[in-house]
C-alpha positions, 0 to 999 in steps of 0.5 A: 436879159443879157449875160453882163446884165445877170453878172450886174445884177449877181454883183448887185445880189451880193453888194445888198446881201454884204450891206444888210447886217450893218443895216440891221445892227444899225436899226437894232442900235437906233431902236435899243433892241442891241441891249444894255450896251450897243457900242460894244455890240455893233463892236463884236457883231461888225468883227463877226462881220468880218469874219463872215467875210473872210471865210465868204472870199476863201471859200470861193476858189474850192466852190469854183473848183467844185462847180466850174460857176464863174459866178464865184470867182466873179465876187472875189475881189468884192468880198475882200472889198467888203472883208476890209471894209468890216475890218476897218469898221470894227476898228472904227467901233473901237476907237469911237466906243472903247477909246472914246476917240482919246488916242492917248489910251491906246498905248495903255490898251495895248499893254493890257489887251494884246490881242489889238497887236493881233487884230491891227497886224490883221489889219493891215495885212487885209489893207495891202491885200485889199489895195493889191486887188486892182488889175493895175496892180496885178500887173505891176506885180506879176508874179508876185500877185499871187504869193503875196494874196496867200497872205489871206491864210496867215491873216485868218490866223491872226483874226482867229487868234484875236478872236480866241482872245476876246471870247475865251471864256467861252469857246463854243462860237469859236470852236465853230469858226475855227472848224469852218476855217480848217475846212475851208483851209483843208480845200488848198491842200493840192490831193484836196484841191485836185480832187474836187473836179473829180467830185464835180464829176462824180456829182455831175454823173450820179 
């Protein structure tokens, strides 16, 4: 097999590997194995989703670092792909389970639940990012490019902190995900980052 065809078939990996949790969520549903309640289910499962996702494409650049595997920055672009696409489903799960697809209701909801503030800001900062991620738009940008996809660390704030909301009473599954993001974060501090060629090394050498 050549070289672009095992770089195909890495894409492909990663394509079933992201599809596989909406398959699953969507056969517990249709074979009442989701509980009592399988709206709000695949509601917090596909936000997890997303949130998987996002961890997934912000831990890429430091595995580069640390490996030098092209394979990681290869699925870059792929993963934030499939970030908004869960995003965007959860929002779908919303309206279609929550709101009935009465639109009217948001602006009460709104009130009473702030947190959506939060997750549609979230939102729409992924759709910039996600529209952003074609070499046409690198190129129109320039510069800008990149300033403008660290977006990527307030937008995990955001989701995080919509997160928190929704499970407050109960902070384990949070605490977890908060950790695993201020570990992924701590790789883009410059002594961090600097240092993780090092390690490669280091483990190269040992």
């Amino acid at each position: 097999m050549t070289a672009q065809g095992k770089w195909r078939l890495w894409r492909g990996g990663v394509f079933l590997a992201a599809l596989t949790p909406l398959l699953l969520w969507g056969w517990q549903v249709a074979n009442n194995a989701a509980g009592p309640e399988p709206g709000r289910y695949l509601l917090l499962n596909i936000g997890l989703g997303g949130l998987w996702m996002l961890l997934l494409t912000l831990s890429l650049t430091p595995l580069t670092k640390l490996t030098r595997w092209k394979g990681f920055a290869l699925i870059r672009r792929q993963l934030g792909l499939w970030t908004l696409a869960y995003a965007s489903l959860h929002l779908l799960s919303y309206a279609l389970f929550i709101l009935g697809l009465d639109w009217a209701m948001l602006g009460s909801e709104l009130v009473k639940r702030p947190y959506i503030i939060v997750g549609m800001l979230a939102l729409t900062g992924l759709a910039a990012l996600g529209a952003t991620s074609n070499r046409w738009a690198m190129r129109k940008l320039g510069k800008r490019w990149k300033p403008l996809h660290k977006l990527a660390y307030p937008i995990l704030g955001l989701i995080l902190l919509h997160f928190l909301w929704v499970v407050r009473a109960d902070l384990v599954e949070w605490t977890l995900y908060a950790t695993a993001s201020a570990l992924i974060m701590a790789t883009r501090l410059p002594p961090v980052a600097r240092g993780l060629p090092k390690l490669r090394q280091r483990l190269a050498s040992s």
